[in-house]
N, C-alpha and C positions, 0 to 999 in steps of 0.2 A: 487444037483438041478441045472437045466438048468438056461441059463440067462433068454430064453423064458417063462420058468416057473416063474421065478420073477418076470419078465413084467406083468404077472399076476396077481398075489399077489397083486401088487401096486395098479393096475389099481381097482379090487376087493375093496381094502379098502377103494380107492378114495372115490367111487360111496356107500360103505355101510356108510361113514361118509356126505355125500349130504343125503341121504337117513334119517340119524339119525336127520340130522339139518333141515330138513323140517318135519320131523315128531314134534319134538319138537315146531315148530313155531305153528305147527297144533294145538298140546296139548296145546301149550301155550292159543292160540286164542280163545278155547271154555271152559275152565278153567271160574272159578267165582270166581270175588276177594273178597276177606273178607271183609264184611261191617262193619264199624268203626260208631258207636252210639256218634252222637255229637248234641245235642239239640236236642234227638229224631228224629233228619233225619236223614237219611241213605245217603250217597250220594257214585253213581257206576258209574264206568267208563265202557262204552261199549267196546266190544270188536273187535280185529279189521276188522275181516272179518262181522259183524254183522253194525259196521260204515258205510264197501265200499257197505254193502246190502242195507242201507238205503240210502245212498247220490243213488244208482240207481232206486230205487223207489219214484216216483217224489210225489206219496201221502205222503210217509212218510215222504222224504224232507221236503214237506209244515206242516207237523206237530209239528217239531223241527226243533227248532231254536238255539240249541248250543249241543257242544259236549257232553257237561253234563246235565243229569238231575235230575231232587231233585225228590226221593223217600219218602212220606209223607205218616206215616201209618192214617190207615181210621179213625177211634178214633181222631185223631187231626182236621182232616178236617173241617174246616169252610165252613157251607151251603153256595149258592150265594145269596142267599138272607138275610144272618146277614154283607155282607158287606155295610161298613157305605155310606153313600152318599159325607163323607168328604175327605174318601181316592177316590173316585172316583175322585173329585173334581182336588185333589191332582194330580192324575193321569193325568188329563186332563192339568192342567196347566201347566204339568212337558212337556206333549208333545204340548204344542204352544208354549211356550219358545225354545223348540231345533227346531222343524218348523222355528222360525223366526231365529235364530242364521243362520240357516243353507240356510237360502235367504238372509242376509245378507252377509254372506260369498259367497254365488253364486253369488250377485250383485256387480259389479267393485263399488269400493271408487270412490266416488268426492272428490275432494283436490279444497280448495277456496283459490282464491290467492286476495289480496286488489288491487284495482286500481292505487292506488299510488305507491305500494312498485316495480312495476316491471317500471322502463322507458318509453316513449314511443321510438318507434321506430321511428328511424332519416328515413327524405326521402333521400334515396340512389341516387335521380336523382337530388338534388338539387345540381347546381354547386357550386363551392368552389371559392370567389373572392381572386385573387394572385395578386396585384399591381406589375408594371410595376417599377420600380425606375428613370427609363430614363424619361419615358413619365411624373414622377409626379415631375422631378428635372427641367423639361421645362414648367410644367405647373405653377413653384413656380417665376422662373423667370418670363414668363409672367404676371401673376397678384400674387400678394402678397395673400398667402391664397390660392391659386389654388391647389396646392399638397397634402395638408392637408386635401380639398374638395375633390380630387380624393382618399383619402386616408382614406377617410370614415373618420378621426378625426374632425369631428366638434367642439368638445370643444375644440380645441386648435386654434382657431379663432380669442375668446376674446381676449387671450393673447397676437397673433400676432399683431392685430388693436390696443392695449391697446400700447403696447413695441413702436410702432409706432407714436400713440399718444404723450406719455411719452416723446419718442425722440422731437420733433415736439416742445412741450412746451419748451425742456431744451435748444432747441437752439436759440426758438424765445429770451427767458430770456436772457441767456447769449447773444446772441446779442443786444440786447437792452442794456444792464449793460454795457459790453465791448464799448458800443457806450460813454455810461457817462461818464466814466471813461478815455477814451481815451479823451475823450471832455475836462474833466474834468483837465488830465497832460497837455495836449496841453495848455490849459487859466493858470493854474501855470508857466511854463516852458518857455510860449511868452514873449521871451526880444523886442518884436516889440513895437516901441513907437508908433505906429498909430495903434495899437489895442486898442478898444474902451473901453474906463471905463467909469460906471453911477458914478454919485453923487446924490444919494434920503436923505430924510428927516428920519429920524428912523423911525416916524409913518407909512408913506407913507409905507418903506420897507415890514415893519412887517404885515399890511393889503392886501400887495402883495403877500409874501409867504404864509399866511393863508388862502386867497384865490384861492391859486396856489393848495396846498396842503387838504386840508378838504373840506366838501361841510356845506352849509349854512343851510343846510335842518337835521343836525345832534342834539342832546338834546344841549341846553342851557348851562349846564355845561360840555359836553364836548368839546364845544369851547372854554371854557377861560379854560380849561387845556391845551389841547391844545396851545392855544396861551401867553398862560403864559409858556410854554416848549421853545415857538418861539422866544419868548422876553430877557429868560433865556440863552440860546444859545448864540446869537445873541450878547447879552453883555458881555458873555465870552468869544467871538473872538475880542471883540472892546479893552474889558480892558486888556487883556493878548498880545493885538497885534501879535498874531498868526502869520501871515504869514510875520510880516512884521521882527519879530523876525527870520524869515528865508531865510531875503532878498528881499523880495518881496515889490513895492510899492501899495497895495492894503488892504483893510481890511479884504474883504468876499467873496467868490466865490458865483455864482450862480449856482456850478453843485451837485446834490443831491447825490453823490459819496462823498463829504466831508462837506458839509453843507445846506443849503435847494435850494428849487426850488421857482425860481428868474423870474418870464417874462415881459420882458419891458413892458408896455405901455400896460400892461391887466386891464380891468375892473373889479371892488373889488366888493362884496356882502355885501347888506347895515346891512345885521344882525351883519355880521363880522368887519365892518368897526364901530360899535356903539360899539361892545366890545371891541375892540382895542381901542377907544376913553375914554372907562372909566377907562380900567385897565392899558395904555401904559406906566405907572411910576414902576409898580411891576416885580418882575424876583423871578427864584428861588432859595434859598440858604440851606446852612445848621447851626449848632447849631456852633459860636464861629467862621463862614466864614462868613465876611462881602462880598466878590466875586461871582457873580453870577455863577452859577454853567453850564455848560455844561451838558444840557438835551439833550443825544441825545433818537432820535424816526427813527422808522420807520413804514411803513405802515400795517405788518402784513399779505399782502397777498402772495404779489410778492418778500419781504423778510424777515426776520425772527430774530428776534434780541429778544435775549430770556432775557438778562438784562436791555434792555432798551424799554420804551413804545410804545407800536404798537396804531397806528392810529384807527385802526378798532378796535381792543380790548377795546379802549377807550370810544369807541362810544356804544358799547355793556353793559359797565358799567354806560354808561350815560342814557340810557335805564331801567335800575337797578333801577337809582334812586340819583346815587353815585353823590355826591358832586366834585364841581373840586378838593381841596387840598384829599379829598379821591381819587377818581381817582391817581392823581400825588402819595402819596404814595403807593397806589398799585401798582405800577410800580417801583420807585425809591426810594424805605425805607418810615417806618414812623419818620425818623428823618427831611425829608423833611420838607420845612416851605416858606412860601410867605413871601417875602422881599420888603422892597418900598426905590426908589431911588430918594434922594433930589432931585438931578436936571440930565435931562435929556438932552444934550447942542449939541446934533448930533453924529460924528462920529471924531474928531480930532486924532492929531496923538500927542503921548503923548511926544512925541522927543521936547525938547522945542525951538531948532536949533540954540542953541549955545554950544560953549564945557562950561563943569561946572568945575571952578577949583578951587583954594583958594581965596576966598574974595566974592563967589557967596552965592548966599541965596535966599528962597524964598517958596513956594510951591515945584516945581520942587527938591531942594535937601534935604526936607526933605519924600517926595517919594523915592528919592534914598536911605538913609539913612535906612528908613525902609523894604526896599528891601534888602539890604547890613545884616542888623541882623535877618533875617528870612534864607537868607543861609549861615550866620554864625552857627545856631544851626544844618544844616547838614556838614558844612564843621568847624572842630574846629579849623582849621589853621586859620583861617578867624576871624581877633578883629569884638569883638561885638564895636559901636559909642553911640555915643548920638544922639538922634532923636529933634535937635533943629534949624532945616533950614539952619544953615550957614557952609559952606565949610568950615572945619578948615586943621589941620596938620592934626587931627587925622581919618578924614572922606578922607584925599588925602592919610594916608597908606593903609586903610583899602582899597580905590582903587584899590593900586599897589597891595597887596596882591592878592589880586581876582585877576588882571590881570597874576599876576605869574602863578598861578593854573591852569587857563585856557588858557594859551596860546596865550595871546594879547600884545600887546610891554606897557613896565611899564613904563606909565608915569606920573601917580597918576593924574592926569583928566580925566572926562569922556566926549569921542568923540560920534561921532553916532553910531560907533560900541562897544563902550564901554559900551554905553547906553541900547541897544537891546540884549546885551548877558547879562545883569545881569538880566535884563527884560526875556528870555526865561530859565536863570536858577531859578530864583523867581518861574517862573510858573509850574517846573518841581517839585520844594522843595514843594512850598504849595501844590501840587496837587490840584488846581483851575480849572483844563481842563479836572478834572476827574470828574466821578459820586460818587466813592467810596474817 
């Protein structure tokens, strides 16, 4: 056999195997499938050239509506008139429910948004204020506060005018104070013998300072506390000899830096002047101090003395209701107690102005004597004497003693300066100069 002859062959079987396989499709497609009995339906699949015959026929299209259809034999058949009015019903609400589903789906969603949850929108054309620092470091020099005003901080205004204020007070004070006081060393310190010294009457004094210092117009018993503070004082510079204990020929200053305020030649207030007239024999003491005690006070506004009694505090108690000896102890203990002074004989100077030595007697060395065994019980080197007026041996060692101790030439008599230093160590032993 030729090669040409096989070309044939091939070609031959190609076309008889196209041939078999469209035949087949053919037989397949007008074939009828075996119907399968399931609840008395029958159900056929068409076939497919009998499919493409109906999708071309536009009646039969609209006839059918799915690939498949349910073959029902007649026997079965439900007339249309035994269906019920409820599957109808059925029927209908089955098709307004997908109706609405399916306009709901065709209709775009609203999305609700709240008013508050989204910001508003900032205006983009509002300018943005950027301070200058130059311009508000010259506006701060020129007026106090000006910088702060350009700098939009207004609250911080008080504080500058406040800090300003504050300042303002602290210096007016302190200059005033610093004036007292200066005043004050200057009248201690003046060895000038034509620097003026008063000589007044106790009473006189005490209705001067009381009217120096309180006003007339205050309760009743806050005046004679008061003035019973002033009376009290005033006699424990006289009888401890204070200043003079430290050289000084004077008994009491007038500057209110170390003891009260003094003005020549002022007029008194007659409320103030009638209380002083009743009670000028009293001072203040304590339980087993015959010594009038150092009350010191101060005013309460302008300074501040947290152990000792404020002026204005006083008067606010007197207003209360309070009693002068209440008052006084509200301030200075309730061990506090008014004291009455036999005689009140002015202001002498206790120096009797002669040296005391053996064979003296009198008042005068029996004050020493009991001076002498009050700072024997702090100093035990120091013989305790007998407190019976007269100078003996035993009262001129106990002299030299003390003068050993302290520092004074031992000559077992007491000179002026022997006198005044047993006199400022007395006052430091008793603590007479104190409140406590």
């Amino acid at each position: 056999m030729t090669r040409k002859s096989k070309k044939y062959q091939l070609l031959i079987i190609t076309l008889l195997l196209c041939f078999l396989q469209v035949a087949g499709i053919d037989v397949y497609a007008q074939s009828t499938v075996t119907p399968m009995k399931r609840d008395t339906t029958i159900t056929q699949r068409e076939a497919p050239k009998a499919r493409a015959r109906r999708h071309r026929e536009p009646s039969v299209q609209d006839s059918l509506k799915k690939d498949s259809i349910r073959i029902v034999p007649s026997k079965e058949l439900v007339p249309l008139d035994s269906l019920s009015a409820a599957s109808i019903q059925i029927a209908d609400s089955l098709d307004a429910a997908n109706k609405k589903e399916l306009k709901k789906i065709e209709q775009p969603a609203s999305i609700m948004v709240k008013a508050d949850s989204v910001p508003p929108a900032k205006d983009i054309n509002k300018k943005i204020f950027i301070p200058n620092p130059t311009k508000a470091t010259w506006l701060a020099v020129v007026f106090p506060g000006g910088g702060q005003i350009y700098n939009r901080k207004y609250w911080k205004l008080p504080i500058i005018y406040g800090g300003f204020a504050g300042c303002a007070y602290a210096l007016s004070w302190n200059g005033k104070m610093y004036k007292d006081y200066s005043q004050a060393y200057l009248d201690i310190m003046d060895s000038n013998p034509n620097t003026k010294n008063y000589y007044v009457r106790y009473r006189d004094y005490i209705k001067n300072v009381a009217s120096s210092e309180i006003y007339a117009t205050w309760p009743d018993s806050t005046i004679r506390a008061n003035v019973l503070a002033i009376m009290s004082f005033t006699l424990n510079r006289v009888y401890t000899e204070w200043y003079r204990n430290k050289g000084y020929d004077f008994t009491i200053t007038s500057s209110t830096a170390f003891d009260h305020k003094w003005i020549p030649e002022r007029n008194v207030y007659d409320t103030i002047s009638a209380v002083v007239d009743e009670i000028f024999a009293n001072y203040l003491s304590r339980p087993n101090v015959r010594q009038p005690i150092l009350t010191q006070y101060c005013d309460g506004t302008r300074v501040s003395c947290p152990d000792w009694m404020t002026q204005w505090g006083s008067k606010e108690l007197g207003d209360q209701g309070y009693t002068p000896i209440e008052i006084l102890r509200y301030f200075y203990g309730s061990d506090m107690y008014i004291n009455t002074a036999e005689e009140i004989s002015g202001i002498p100077s206790s120096w009797p102005g002669y040296t005391l030595e053996n064979g003296s007697s009198g008042a005068k060395v029996r004050q020493l004597q009991e001076q002498l065994n009050v700072i024997a019980g702090a100093y035990p080197a120091l013989p305790k004497i007998q407190t019976d007026g007269v100078y003996g041996p035993a009262t001129a060692e106990a002299v030299r003693k003390f003068q050993e101790i302290f520092g004074l030439p031992q000559t077992g008599t007491v000179d002026y300066r022997t006198w005044y230093k047993i006199s400022q160590i007395y006052v430091g032993v008793s603590r007479i100069a104190e409140l406590n």
